[in-house]
N, C-alpha and C positions, 0 to 999 in steps of 0.2 A: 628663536626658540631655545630655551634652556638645557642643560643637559639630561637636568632630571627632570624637564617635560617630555625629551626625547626617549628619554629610558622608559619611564610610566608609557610612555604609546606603544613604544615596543611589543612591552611587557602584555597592555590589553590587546593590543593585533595578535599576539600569538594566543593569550587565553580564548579569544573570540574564536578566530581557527580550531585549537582544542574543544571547546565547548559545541560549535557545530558540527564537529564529528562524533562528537558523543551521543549527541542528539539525533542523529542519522540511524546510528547503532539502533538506539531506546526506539524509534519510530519504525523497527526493523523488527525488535523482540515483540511489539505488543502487535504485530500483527500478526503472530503463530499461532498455526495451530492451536485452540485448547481445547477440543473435541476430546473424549473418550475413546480410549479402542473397546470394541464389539467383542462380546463374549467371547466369540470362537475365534480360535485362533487361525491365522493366515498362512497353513503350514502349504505351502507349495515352493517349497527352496530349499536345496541341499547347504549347510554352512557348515565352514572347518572354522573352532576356535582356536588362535595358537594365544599359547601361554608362555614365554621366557619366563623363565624361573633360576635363580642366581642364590640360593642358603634362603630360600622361603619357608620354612619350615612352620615359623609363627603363621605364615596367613595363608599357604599352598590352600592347604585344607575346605576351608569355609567358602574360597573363592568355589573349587571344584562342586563343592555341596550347591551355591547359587547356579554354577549352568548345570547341573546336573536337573534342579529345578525347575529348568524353564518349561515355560509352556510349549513344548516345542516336538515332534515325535522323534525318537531316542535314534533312527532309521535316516533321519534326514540331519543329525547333529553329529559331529567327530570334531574330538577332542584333543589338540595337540600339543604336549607339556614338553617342553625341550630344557633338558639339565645343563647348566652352560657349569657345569663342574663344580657345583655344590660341595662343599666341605659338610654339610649337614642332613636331617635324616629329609630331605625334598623327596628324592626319588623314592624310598622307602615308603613313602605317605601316597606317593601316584600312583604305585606300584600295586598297593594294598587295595585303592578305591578302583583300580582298573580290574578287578577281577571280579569284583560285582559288575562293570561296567565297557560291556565291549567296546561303544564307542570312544571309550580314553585311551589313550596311548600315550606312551611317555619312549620320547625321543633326547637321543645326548647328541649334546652340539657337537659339530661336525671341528667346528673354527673357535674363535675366542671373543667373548664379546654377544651384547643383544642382538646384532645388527646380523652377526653371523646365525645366533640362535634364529630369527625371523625368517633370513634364509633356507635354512635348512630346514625349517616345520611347511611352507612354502611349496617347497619343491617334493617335499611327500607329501602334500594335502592332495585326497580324492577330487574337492569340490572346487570351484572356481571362485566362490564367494567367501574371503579369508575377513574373519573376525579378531582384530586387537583387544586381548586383554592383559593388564599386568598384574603379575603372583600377588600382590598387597592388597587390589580391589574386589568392592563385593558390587552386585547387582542385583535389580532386581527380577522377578522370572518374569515380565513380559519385553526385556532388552530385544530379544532376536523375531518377537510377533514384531514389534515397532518397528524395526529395522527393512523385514520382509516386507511391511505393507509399503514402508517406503520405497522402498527400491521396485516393487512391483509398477508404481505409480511416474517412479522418475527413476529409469535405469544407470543412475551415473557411475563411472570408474571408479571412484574415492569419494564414504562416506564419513565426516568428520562427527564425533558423537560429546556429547557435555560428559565433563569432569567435573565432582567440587570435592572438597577437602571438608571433613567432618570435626569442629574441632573436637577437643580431647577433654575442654571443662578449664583450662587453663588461658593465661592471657594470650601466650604467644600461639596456642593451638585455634584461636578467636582472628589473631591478625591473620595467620595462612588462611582460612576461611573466609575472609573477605576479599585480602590478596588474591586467590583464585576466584573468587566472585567476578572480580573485576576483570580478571584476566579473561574469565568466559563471557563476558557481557562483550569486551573486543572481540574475543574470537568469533562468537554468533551473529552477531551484528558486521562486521566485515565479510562475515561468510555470505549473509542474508544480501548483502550488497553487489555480492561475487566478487570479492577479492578475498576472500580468504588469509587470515593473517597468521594465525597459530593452530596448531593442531595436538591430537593427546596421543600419542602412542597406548595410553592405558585402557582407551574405546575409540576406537576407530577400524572401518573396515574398507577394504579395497577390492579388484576385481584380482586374480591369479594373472591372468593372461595380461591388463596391464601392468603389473609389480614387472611381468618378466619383459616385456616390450620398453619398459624404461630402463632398462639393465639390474632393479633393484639400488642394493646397495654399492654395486660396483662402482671401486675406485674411489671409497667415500673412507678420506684419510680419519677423520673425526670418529671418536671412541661413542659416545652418546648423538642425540639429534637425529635418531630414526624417524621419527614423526615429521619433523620439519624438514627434512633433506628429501625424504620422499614425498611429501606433499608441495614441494617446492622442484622434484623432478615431474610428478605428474602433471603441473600446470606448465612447466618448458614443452612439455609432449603435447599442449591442446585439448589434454582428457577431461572431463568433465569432474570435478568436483563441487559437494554441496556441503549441507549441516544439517543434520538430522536432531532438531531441537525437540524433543518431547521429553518431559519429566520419564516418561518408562522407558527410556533408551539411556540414562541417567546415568556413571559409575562414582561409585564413592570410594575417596580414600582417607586412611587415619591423617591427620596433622602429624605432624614430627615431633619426638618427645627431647627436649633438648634445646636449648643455644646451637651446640653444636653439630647436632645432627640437621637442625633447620639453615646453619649458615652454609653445609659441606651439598645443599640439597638444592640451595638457591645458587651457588657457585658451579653446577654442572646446570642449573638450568640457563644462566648466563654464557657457559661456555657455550653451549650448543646455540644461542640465538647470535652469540658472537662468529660461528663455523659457519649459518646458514645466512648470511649479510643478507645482500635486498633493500627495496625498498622498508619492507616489515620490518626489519630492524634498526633501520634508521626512522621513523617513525616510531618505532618504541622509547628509544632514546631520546626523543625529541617530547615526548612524552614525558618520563624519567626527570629530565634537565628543567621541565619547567617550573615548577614550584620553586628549584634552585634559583630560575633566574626572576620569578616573583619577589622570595625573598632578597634577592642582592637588588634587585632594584628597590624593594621598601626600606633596606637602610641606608641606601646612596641619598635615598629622600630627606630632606631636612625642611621642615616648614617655615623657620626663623629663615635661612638664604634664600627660602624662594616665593618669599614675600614680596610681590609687584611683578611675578615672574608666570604668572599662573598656577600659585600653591593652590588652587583648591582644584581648579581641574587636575592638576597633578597626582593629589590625593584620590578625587573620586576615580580617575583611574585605576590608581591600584588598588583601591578597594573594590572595584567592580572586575579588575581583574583574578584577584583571588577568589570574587563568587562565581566569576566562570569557570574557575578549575575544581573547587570544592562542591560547587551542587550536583553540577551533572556527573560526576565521578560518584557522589553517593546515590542519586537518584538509578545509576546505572546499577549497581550493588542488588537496591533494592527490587530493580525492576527481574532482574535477572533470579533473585531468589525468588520474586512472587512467580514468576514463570517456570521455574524449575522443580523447586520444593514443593511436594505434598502440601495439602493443607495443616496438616500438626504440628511443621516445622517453620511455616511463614514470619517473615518478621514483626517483630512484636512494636506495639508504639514504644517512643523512646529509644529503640535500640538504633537509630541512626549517630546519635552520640558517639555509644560505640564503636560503630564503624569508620565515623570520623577520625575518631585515636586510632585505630586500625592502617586506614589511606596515609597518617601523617606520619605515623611511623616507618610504612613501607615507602612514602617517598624521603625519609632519611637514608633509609638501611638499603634500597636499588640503585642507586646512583655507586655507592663504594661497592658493592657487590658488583658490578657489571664494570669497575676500576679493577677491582680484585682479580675478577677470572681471566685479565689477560697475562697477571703474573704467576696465579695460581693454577695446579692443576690437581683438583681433590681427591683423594681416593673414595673408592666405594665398592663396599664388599669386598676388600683384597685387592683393587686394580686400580690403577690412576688412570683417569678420566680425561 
């Protein structure tokens, strides 16, 4: 056997493997839930929100205005904004909405850092059942009905809830919204599987009494990687976590406006999957690396030498290895928005194109980024990461 028939089998054994894990996922998403929730709401459950909030100034506001919305009675919801030393008017803005609103409180971090801030909103919460939100994201008002009816039905430790990214009308605001597409179609579809691969710190909830029965974040050297470092100590302890997959448990965040606000944004998301190693991240990588190793095997290819050598099974290899990684990666995308997004915002025909330039771009630009963040350490907000 040749060398470049050995590279082309490679190449299709790995996209094969890839492609049936995609399809695990997809066969995982379309059997959820998509029932309605009932008028009335399922208010039998005390919930503390905590907010870390770091110079939110721009989006404190609008977030506070959606839970203030929820459908939810005002008696069973506490609100808990922790200032991790804002240079801007954040606490001013909590401070103002808190006096129309007994249940908000607005807490200064104790220590330095989200990790700290999470802590200490934690450790003052009345309720046992802590809900994650971050200062940037909006929701909509039946987030915490969805939540209760879940947890009433299935009481687990740690509930993981969908992210996506909104673009902003621009190309690069287009790719993050796909990029997180994809990234939620792994995370629900691992979850749905029970391994659990990624988690959002921006929506997710856990129990009190487990956060403090796993230590928290004690002893966790890493600046960012809350989400993952703790959903990564909850499953060493045994505890139960799931995915709470319903469009009305949903959070949304802006795309990044910028080159470089999207490069400095993806380089702490790398760092932290690089702190939290595992399995999951050696599978992300493996992941990452393979369109790399599609394309080095399609130009090691040459048809003229490998005439009489087996050139055309060679070729249909890798041509059928690239449709293993290309389809099921966009069909994932798509399945993941028909399942998330409202009706008004579904994908349109055509728009897998799109998303295509989207996926090819993000497997140029993740591969150097996840090189980058072992030499870089970015700043954000005033602090290196």
């Amino acid at each position: 056997m040749s060398g470049s028939m050995m590279l082309a089998l490679a190449a299709f054994a790995t996209a094969m493997v890839f492609a049936l894990v995609v399809q695990v996922w997809m066969l995982a998403l379309r059997k959820l839930d998509k029932s309605q929730l009932h008028d009335s709401p399922a208010e039998d459950m005390a919930i503390t929100l905590v907010v870390p909030a770091r110079d939110a100034a721009d989006t404190i506001g609008a977030l506070l205005q959606d839970l203030h919305a929820q459908r939810w009675s005002q008696h069973l919801m506490e609100v808990l904004v922790v200032d991790d030393a804002s240079s801007d008017a954040t606490a001013a803005i909590v401070q103002g909405m808190a006096r129309g609103w007994p249940g908000l409180r607005l807490l200064r971090n104790e220590g330095v850092g989200k990790k700290d801030a999470i802590s200490h909103a934690v450790r003052e919460a009345v309720n046992d059942c802590i809900v994650m939100t971050d200062a940037d994201a909006r929701c909509g008002p039946l987030r915490l009905d969805a939540l209760a009816r879940y947890l009433r039905e299935d009481p687990v430790q740690m509930v993981l809830m969908p992210v996506l990214t909104q673009a902003n009308g621009s190309w690069l605001g287009r790719i993050q919204q796909d990029e997180q597409a994809a990234l939620l179609g792994a995370a629900l579809g691992s979850a749905e599987r029970g391994t659990p691969l990624l988690a959002y710190g921006a929506n997710m909830a856990f129990s009190k009494k487990a956060f403090t029965a796993v230590g928290g974040f004690e002893g966790d050297k890493w600046t960012g990687g809350d989400d993952l470092f703790l959903l990564r100590r909850m499953q060493r302890a045994g505890l139960r976590v799931s995915f709470l997959a319903r469009p009305e448990a949903i959070v949304l965040v802006e795309a990044e406006h910028g080159f470089r606000a999207f490069w400095l944004q993806r380089l702490r998301w790398a760092g932290k999957m690089r702190g939290v190693g595992g399995a999951g991240a050696w599978a992300g990588a493996a992941a990452l690396l393979l369109p790399w190793l599609l394309l080095y095997a399609t130009m090691r290819f040459n048809l003229q030498s490998a005439v009489g050598h087996g050139a055309m099974r060679s070729f249909l290899l890798l041509a059928s290895a690239w449709c293993l990684w290309l389809i099921p990666v966009l069909g994932l995308v798509q399945q993941v928005k028909r399942t998330m997004l409202p009706p008004s915002v579904q994908p349109k025909r055509g728009e897998a194109l799109v998303t295509l330039t989207s996926l090819l771009a993000f497997s140029i630009y993740a591969p150097v980024v996840a090189m980058a963040s072992i030499f870089i350490r970015p700043m954000w907000k005033g602090r290196r990461i």
